[in-house]
Every structure is written in structure tokens, then in C-alpha cells.
Residue, then its C-alpha position, 0 to 999 in steps of 0.5 A: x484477481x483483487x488487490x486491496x491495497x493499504x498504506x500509512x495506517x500508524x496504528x499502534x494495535x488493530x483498532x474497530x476502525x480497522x476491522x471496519x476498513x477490512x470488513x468492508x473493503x478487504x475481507x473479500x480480496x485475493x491478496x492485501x499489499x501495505x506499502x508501509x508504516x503499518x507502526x504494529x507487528x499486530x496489525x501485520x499480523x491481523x492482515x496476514x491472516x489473508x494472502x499479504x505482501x508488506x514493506x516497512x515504512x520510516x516510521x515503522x519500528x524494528x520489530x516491524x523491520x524485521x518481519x517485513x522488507x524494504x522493498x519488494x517485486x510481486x508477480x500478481x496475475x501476470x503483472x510485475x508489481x513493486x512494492x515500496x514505501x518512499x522517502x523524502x519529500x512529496x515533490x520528486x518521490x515518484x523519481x526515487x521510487x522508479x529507480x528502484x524497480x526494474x521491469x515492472x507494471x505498477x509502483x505501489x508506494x505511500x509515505x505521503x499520505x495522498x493518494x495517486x492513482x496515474x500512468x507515468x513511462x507506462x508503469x502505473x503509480x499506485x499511492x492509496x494514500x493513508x486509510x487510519x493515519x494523520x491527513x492534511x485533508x481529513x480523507x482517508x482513503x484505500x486502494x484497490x486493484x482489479x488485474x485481468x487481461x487489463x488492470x482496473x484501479x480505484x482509490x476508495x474515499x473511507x471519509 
């Protein structure tokens, strides 16, 4: 199975960026996960016209609120995975996050906008970083997910 994963995007409409990322990178994946601040109900509605899991971010307005969760638990071929945006500061978020998960493989988060990709307690940490938002680094940057017998995961440099 192949998860593209996205976080962070802050796109207030789907843009030819957008299209772009998800022609290339997304179009041919079993399932799209957004770990939040996706700012649009139209671009959660562009991506879920693909098998899509989402949750709100802090800056994602009511009408986004209102169509996706806070957080959620996703069993994807065989693994647990929880899905989350995060909050506060960068230094400590993974001890934030992992206590709002119980028993699962993987963390998907974002909120920080850089991206991580690590083993910690044998959960893997999974942050795509943001692929269309603001990045102190000018790199933006996607996620994707490959789950078998083991799981492969890649951060995807987009610039």
C-alpha cells in the first residue's frame, strides 16, 4: 500500500501548484493523509476525491473543523497509524503528540513545518513538513509511506 502524505499546505484554493504536487507525487497512491492546516474546504475536497483521511489544523477555519477531526487512528495494511496536527512549540511536540495515541505504529503530524522522518519507543514519527505553506528554509517538501511486511518511508524534497 502507498500513503502520500501532505501537511501545512495554507492554501486558501487548489492552486497549479497543487495539481502539480498531486499529479506527480499523489495521483498514483492508495490513500492521501493531511495532517492539517489545509485553510480550505476546497482543497479537502480536491483531495478527497482520492481514498483521504484528514484532521484540522490550528489555523484551519470552521468550515474545515467541521468536516475534519482533531485527531484520528487509521488502520492501514496492518499498522495503526494516528493521525494529528500538533500544537505549541517545535522543541517537545513529539511528547505531546505521543500522548494522545495509544497502540499505534506510526504518528503522522505537522504544525512545524519541518519535516521529520525517525523511530522514537518504536512508533515511527512521520512530520512531511509543509509542501505549499511558509518554510523558514524555502523547501517544501511531502511524505510518502510504502506499508508491506515492513514500513518504507520518504520525505520528498518538492524545492
Amino acid at each position: 500500500m502507498k500513503v502520500g502524505v501532505l501537511s501545512d499546505t495554507h492554501l486558501n484554493e487548489v492552486t497549479g501548484e497543487l495539481q502539480a504536487i498531486y499529479d506527480r507525487y499523489l495521483a498514483d497512491k492508495d490513500i492521501i493523509l493531511h495532517a492539517g492546516d489545509v485553510v480550505s474546504t476546497d482543497v479537502v475536497n480536491f483531495l478527497n476525491r482520492k481514498n483521504f483521511h484528514g484532521v484540522y489544523g490550528n489555523m484551519d477555519p470552521f468550515e474545515v473543523q467541521a468536516l475534519l477531526p482533531r485527531k484520528k487512528v487509521i488502520t492501514l495494511g496492518g499498522y495503526r497509524i494516528g493521525l494529528i496536527h500538533g500544537w505549541g512549540g517545535k522543541q517537545g511536540i513529539e511528547d505531546r503528540i505521543f500522548s494522545e495515541f495509544d497502540g499505534v505504529d506510526i504518528i503522522i503530524y505537522g504544525h512545524s513545518h519541518h519535516a521529520v522522518n525517525h523511530t522514537r519507543k518504536g512508533i515511527l514519527f512521520f512530520n512531511p513538513g509543509t509542501a505549499t505553506g511558509f518554510s523558514s528554509t524555502d523547501t517544501h517538501t511531502i511524505g510518502v509511506l510504502e506499508l508491506n511486511e515492513t514500513i518504507r518511508s520518504e520525505i520528498i524534497k518538492l524545492s
